[in-house]
ZATIZA-999910 format. One record per atom (N, C-alpha, C, O): residue in one letter; x, y, z; atom name. Coordinates in Angstrom, 2 decimals, padded with zeros to 5 digits, always signed. Layout:
<atoms>
   aa         x         y         z   at
    A         X         Y         Z   CA
...
</atoms>
This chain:
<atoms>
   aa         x         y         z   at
    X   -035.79   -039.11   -048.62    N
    X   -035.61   -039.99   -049.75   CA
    X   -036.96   -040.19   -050.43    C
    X   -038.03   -040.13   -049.83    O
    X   -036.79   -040.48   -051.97    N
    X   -038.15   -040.50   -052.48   CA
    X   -037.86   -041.25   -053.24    C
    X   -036.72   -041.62   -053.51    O
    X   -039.17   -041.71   -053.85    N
    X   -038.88   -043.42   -054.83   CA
    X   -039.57   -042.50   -056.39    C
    X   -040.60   -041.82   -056.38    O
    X   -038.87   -042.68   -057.31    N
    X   -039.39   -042.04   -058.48   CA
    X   -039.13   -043.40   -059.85    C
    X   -038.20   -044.12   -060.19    O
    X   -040.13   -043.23   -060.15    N
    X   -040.57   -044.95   -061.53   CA
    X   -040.96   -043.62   -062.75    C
    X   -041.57   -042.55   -062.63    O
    X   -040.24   -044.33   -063.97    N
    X   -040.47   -043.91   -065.11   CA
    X   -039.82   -044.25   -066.18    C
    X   -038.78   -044.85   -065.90    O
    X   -040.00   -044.11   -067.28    N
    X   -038.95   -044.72   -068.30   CA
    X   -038.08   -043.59   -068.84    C
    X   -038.51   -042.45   -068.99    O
    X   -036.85   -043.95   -069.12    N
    X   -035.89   -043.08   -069.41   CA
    X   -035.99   -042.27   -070.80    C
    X   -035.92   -043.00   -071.79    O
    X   -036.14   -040.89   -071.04    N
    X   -036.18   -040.01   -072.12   CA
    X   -034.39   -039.74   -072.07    C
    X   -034.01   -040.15   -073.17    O
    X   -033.83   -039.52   -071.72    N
    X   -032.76   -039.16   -072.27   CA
    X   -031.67   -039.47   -070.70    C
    X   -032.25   -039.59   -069.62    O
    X   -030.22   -039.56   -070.76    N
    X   -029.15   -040.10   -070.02   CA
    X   -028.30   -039.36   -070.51    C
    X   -028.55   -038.67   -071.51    O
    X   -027.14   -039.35   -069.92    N
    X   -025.65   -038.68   -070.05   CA
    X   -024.59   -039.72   -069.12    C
    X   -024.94   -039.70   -067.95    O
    X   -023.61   -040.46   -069.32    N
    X   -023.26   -041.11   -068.69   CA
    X   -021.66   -040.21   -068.30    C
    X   -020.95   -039.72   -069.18    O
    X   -021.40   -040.17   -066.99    N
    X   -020.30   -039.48   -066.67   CA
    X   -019.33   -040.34   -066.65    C
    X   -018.37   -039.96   -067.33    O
    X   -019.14   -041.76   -065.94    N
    X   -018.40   -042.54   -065.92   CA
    X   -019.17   -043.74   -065.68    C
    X   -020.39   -043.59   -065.71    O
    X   -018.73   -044.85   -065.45    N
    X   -018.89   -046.25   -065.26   CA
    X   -019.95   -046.80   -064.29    C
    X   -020.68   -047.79   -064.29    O
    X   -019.67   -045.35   -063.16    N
    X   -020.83   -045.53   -062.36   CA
    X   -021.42   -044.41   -061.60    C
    X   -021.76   -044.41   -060.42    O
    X   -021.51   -043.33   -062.59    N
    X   -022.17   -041.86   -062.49   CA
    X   -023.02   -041.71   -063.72    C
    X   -022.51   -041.76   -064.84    O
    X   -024.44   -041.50   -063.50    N
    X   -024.82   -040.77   -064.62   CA
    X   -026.01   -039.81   -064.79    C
    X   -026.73   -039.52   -063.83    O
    X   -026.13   -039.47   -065.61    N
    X   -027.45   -038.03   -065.20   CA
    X   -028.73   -038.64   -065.88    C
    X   -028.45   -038.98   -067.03    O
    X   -029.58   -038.80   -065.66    N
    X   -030.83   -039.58   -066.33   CA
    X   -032.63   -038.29   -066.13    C
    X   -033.21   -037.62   -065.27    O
    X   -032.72   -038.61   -067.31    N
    X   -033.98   -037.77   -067.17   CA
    X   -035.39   -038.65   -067.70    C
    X   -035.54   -039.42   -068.65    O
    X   -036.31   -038.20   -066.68    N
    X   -037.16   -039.81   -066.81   CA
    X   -038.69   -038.71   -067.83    C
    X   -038.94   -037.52   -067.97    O
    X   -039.20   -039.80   -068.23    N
    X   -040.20   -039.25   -069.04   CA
    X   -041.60   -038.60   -068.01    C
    X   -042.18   -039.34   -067.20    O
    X   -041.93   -037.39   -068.17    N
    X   -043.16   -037.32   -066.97   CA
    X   -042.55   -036.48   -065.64    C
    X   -043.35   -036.01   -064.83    O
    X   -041.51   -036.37   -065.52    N
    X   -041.02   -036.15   -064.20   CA
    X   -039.85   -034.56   -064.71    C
    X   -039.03   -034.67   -065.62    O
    X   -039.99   -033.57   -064.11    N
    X   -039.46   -032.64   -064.55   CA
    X   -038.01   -032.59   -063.31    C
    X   -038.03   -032.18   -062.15    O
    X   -037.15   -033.01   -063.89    N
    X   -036.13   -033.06   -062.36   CA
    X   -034.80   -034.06   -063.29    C
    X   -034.82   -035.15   -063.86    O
    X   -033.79   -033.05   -063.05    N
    X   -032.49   -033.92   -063.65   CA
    X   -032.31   -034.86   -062.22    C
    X   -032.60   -034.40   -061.12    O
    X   -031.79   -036.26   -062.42    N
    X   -031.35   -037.78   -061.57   CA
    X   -029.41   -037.61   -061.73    C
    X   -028.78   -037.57   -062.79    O
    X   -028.99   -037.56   -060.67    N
    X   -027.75   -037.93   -060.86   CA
    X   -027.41   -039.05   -060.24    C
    X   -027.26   -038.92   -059.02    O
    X   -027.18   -040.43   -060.80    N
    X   -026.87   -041.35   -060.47   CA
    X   -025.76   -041.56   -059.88    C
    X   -024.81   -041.23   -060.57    O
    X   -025.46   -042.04   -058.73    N
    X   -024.08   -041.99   -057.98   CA
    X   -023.93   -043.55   -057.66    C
    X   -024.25   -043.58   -056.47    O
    X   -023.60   -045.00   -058.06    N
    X   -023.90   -045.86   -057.40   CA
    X   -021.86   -046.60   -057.35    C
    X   -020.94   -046.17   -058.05    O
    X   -021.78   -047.98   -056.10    N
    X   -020.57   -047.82   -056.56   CA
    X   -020.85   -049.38   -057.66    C
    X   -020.07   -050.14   -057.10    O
    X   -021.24   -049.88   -058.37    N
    X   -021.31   -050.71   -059.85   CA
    X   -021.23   -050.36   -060.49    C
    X   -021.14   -049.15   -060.25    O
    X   -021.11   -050.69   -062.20    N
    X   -021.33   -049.80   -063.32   CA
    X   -022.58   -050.15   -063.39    C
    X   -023.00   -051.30   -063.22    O
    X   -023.41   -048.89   -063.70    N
    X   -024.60   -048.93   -064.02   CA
    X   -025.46   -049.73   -065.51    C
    X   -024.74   -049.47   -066.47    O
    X   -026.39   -050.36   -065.86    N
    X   -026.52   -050.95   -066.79   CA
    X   -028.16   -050.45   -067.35    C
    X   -029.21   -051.03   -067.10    O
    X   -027.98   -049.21   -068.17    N
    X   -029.43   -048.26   -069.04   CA
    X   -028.88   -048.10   -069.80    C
    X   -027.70   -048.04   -070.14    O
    X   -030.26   -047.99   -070.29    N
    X   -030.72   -047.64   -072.01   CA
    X   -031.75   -046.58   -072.36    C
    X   -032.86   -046.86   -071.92    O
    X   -031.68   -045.49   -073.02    N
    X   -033.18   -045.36   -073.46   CA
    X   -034.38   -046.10   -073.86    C
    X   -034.36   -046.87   -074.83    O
    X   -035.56   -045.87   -073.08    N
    X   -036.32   -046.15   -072.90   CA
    X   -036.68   -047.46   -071.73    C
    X   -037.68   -048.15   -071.93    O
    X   -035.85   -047.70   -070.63    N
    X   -035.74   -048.49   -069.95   CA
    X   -036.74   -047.46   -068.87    C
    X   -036.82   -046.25   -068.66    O
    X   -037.38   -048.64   -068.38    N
    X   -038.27   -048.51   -067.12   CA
    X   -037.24   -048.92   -066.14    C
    X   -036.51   -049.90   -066.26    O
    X   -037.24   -047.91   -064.98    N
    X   -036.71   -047.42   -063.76   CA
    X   -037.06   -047.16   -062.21    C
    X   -037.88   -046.26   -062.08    O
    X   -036.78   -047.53   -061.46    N
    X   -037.32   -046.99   -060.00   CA
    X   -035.34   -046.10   -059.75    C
    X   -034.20   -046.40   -060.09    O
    X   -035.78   -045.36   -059.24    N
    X   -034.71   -044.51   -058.56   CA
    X   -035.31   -044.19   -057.39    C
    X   -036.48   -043.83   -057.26    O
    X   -034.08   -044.37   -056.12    N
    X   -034.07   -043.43   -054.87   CA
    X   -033.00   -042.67   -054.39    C
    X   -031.86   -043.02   -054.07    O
    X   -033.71   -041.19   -054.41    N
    X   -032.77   -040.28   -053.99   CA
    X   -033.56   -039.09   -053.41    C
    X   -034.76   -039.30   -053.30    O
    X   -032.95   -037.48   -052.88    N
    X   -033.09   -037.21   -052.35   CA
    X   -032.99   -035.81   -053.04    C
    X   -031.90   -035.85   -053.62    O
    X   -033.56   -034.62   -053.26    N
    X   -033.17   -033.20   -054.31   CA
    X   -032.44   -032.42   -053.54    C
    X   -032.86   -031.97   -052.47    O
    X   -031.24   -032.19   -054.04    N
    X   -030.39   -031.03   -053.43   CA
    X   -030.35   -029.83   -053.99    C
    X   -029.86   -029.73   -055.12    O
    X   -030.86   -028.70   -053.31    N
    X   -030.93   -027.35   -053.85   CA
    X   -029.93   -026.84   -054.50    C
    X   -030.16   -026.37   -055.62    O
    X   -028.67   -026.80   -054.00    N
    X   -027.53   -025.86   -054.45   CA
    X   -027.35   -026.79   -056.12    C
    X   -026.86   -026.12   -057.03    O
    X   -027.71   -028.08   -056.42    N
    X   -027.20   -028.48   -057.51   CA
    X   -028.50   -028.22   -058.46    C
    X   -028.27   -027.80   -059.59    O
    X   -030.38   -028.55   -057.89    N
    X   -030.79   -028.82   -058.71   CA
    X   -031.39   -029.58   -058.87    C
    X   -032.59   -029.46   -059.13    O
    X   -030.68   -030.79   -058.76    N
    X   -030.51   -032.45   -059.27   CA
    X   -031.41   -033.04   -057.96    C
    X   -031.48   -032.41   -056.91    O
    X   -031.98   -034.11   -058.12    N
    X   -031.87   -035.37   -057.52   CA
    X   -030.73   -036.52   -057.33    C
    X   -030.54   -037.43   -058.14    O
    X   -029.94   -036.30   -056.00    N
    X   -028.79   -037.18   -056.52   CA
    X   -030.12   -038.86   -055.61    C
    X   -030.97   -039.02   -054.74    O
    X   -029.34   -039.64   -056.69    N
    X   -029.99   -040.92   -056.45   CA
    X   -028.66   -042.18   -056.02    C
    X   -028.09   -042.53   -057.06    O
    X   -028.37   -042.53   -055.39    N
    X   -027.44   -043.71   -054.98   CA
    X   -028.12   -045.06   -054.92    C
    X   -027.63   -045.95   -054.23    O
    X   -029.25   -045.27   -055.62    N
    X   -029.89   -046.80   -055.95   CA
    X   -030.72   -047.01   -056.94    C
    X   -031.54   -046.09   -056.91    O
    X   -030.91   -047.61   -057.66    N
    X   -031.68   -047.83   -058.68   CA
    X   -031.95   -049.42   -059.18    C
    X   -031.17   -050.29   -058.79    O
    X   -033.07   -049.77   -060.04    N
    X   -033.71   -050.58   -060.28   CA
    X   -034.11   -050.79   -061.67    C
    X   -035.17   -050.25   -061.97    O
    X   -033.47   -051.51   -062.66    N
    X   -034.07   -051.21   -064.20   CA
    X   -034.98   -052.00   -064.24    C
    X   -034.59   -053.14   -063.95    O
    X   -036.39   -051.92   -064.54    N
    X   -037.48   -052.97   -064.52   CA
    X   -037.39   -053.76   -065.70    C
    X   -037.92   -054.88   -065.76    O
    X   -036.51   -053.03   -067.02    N
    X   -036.53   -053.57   -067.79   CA
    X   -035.60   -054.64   -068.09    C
    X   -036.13   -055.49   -068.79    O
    X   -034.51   -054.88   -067.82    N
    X   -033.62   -055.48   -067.67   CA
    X   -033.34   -056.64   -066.65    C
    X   -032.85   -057.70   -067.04    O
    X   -033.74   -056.34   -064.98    N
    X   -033.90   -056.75   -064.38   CA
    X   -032.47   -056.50   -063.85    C
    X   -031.61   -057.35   -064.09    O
    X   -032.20   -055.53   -063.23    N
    X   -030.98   -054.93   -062.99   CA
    X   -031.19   -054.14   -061.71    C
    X   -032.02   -053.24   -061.58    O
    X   -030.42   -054.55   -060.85    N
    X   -030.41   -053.09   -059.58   CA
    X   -028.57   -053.25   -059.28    C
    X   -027.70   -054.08   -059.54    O
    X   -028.70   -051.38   -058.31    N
    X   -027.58   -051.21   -057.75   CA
    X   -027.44   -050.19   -057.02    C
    X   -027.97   -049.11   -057.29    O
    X   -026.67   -050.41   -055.90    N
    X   -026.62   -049.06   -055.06   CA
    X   -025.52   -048.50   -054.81    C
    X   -024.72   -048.50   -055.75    O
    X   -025.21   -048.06   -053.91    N
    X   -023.87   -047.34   -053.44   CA
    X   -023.16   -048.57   -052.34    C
    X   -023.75   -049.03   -051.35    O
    X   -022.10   -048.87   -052.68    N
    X   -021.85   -049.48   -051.85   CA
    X   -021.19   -049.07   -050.65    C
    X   -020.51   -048.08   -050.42    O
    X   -021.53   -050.02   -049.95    N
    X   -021.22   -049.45   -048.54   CA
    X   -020.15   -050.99   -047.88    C
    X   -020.41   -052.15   -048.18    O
    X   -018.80   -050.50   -046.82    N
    X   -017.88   -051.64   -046.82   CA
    X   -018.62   -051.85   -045.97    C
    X   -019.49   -051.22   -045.38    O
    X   -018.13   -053.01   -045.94    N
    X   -018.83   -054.55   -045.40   CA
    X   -017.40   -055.25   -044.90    C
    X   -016.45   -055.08   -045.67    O
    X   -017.20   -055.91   -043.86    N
    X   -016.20   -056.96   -043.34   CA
    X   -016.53   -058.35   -043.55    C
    X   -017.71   -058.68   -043.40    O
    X   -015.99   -058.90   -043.76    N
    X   -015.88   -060.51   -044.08   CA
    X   -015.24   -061.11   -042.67    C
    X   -014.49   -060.60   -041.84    O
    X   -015.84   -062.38   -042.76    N
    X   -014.98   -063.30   -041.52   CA
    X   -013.38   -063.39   -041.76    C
    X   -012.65   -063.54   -040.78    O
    X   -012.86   -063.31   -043.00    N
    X   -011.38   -063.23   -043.24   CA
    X   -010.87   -062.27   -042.87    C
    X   -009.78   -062.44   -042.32    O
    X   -011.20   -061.37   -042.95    N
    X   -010.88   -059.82   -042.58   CA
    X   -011.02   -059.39   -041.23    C
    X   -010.32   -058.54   -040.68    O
    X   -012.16   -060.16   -040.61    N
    X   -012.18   -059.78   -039.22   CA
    X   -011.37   -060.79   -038.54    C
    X   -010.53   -060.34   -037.77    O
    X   -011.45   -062.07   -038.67    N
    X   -009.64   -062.72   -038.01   CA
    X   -008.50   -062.09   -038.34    C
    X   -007.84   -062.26   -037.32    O
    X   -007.66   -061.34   -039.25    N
    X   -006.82   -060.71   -040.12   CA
    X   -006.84   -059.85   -039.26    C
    X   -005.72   -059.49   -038.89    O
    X   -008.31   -059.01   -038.45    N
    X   -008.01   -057.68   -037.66   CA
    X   -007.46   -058.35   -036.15    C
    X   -006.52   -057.84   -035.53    O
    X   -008.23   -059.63   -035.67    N
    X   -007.84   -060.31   -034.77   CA
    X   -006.82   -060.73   -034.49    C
    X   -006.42   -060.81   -033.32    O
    X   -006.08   -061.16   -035.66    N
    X   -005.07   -061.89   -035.64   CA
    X   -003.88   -060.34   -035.44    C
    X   -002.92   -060.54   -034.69    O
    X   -003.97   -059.21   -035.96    N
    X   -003.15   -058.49   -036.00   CA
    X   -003.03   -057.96   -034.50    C
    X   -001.89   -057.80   -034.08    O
    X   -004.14   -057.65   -033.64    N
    X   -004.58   -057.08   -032.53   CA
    X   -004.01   -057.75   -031.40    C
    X   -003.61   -057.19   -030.38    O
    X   -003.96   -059.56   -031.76    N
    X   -003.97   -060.47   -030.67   CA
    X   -002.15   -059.96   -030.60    C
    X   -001.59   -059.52   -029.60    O
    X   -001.65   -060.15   -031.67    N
    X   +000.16   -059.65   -032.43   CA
    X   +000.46   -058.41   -031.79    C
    X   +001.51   -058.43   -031.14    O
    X   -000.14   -057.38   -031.79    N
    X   +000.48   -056.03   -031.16   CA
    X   +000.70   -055.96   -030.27    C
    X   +001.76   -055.65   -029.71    O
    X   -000.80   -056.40   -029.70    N
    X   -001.12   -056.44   -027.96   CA
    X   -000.02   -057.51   -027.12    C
    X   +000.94   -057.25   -026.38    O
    X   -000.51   -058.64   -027.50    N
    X   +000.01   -060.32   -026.27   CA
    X   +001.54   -059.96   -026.87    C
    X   +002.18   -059.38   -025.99    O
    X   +002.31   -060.13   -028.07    N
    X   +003.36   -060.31   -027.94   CA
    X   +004.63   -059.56   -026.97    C
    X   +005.55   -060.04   -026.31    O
    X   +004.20   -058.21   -027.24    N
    X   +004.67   -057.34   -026.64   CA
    X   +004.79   -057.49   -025.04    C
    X   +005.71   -056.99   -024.40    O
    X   +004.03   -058.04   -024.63    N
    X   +003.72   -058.61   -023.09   CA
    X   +004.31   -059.70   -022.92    C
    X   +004.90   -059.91   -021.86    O
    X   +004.28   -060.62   -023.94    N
    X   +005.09   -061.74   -023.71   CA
    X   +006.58   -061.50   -023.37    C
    X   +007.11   -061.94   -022.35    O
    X   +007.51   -060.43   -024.71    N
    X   +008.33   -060.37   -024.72   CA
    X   +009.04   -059.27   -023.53    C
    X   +010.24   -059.12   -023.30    O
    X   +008.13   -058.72   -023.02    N
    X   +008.77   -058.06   -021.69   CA
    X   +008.70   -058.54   -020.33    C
    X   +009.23   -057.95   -019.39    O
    X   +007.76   -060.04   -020.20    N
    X   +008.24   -060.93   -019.68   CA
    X   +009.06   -061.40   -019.66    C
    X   +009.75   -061.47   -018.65    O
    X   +009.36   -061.92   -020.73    N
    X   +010.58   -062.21   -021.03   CA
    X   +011.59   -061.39   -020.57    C
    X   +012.31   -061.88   -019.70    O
    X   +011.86   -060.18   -020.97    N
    X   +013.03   -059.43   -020.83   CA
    X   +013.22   -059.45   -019.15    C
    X   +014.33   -059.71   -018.69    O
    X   +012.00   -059.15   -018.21    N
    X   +012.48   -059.28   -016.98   CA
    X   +012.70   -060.46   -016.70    C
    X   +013.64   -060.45   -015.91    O
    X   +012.20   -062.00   -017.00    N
    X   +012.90   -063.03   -016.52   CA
    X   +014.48   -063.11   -017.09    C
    X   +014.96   -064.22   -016.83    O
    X   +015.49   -062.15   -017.85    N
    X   +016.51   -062.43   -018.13   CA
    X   +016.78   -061.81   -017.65    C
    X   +017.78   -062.00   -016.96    O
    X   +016.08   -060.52   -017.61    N
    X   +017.17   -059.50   -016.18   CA
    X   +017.34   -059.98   -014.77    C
    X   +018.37   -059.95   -014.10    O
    X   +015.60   -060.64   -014.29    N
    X   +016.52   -061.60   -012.75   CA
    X   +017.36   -062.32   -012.98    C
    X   +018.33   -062.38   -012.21    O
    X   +017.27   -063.37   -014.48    N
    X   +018.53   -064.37   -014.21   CA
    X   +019.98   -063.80   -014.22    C
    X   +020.94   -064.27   -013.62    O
    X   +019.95   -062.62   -015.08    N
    X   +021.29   -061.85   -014.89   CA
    X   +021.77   -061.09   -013.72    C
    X   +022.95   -061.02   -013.36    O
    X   +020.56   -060.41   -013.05    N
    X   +021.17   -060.24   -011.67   CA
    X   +021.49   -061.47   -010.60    C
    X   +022.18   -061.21   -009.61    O
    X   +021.02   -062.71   -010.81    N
    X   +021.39   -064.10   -010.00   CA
    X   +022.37   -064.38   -010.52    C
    X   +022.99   -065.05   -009.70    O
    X   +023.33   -064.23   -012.01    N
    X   +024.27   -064.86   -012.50   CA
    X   +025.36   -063.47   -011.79    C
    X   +026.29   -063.82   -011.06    O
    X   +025.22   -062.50   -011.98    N
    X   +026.25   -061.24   -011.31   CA
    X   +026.34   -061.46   -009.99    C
    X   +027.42   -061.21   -009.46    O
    X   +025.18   -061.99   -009.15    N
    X   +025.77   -062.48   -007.90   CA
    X   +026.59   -063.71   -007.47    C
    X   +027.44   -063.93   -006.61    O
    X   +026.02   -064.37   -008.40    N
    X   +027.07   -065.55   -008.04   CA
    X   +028.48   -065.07   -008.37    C
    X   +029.24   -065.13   -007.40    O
    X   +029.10   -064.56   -009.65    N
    X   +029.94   -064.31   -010.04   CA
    X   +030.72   -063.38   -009.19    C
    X   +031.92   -063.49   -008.94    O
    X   +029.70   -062.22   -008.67    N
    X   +030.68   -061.74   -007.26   CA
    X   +031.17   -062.47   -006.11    C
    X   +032.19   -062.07   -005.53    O
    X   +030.44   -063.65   -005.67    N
    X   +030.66   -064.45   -004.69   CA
    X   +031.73   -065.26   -005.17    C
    X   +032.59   -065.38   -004.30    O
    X   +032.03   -065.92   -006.33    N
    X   +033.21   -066.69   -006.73   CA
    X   +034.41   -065.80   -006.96    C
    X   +035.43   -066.40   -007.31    O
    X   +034.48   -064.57   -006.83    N
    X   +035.55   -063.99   -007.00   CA
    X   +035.59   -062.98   -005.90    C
    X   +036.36   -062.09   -006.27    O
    X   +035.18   -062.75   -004.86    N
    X   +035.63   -062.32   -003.86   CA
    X   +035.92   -063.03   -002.85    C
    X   +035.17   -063.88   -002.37    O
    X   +037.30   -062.67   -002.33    N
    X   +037.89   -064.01   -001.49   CA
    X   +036.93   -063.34   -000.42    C
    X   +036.13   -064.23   -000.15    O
    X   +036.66   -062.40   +000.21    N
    X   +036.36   -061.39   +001.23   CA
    X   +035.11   -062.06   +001.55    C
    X   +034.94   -062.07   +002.77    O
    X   +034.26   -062.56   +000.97    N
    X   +033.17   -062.66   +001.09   CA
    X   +032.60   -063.73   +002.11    C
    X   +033.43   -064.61   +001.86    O
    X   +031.61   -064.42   +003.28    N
    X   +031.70   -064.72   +004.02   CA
    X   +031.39   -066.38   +003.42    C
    X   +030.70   -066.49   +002.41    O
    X   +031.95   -067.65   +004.11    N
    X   +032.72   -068.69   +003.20   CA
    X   +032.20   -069.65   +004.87    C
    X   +032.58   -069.46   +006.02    O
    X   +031.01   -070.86   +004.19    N
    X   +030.79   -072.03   +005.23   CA
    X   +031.93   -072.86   +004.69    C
    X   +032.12   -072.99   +003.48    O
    X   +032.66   -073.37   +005.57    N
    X   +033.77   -074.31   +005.27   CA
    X   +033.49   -075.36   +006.38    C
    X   +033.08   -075.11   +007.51    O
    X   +033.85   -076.84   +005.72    N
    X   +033.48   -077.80   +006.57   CA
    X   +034.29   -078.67   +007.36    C
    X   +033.77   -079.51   +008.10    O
</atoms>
């Protein structure tokens, strides 16, 4: 990575937050990649950092600094929030525990159903062996 300062001779803007910038003094096309919309002008003083890739040419740059303006921006990179990370918690605690809960569950209804099938055999088989008092 290299830090390059100069004021802007000429720009090409590709989109909102791509653009090609050529600085005064410095022989090397800048391709701006950041995720903001970028905010230049001709003749704006600049710091760019980026890195020259052969097969293109270019300097692609993913940060920049307008000195004139008082403007920076980079590439953004995701980031988690405390909402988002309970939201992952909260989903995790949901997949995991419930599922456990509920097959607890399922075997405490299957013993009670095998205790209710036994009784039910015992009340209906006369055969069956009978304390009488």
């Amino acid at each position: 990575m290299q830090r390059y300062k100069g004021k802007i001779s000429a720009f090409r803007p590709l989109n909102n937050y791509e653009a090609q910038v050529e600085l005064e003094g410095i022989a090397q096309v800048f391709h701006l990649s950041i995720g903001v919309p970028w905010v230049l002008n001709l003749g704006d003083e600049i710091i760019l950092i980026g890195s020259y890739t052969a097969h293109s040419g270019q300097v692609v740059s993913n940060a920049y600094k307008n000195l004139s303006k008082n403007v920076k921006g980079s590439l953004l990179v995701f980031s988690v929030g405390w909402g988002e990370l309970f939201f992952i918690c909260l989903l995790f605690f949901w997949t995991i525990f419930f599922p456990i809960a509920r097959f607890r569950e399922c075997m405490k209804v299957r013993k009670h159903n095998s205790v209710v099938r036994q009784l039910h055999e015992l009340l209906n088989n006369d055969s069956a062996p009978t304390i009488t008092a």
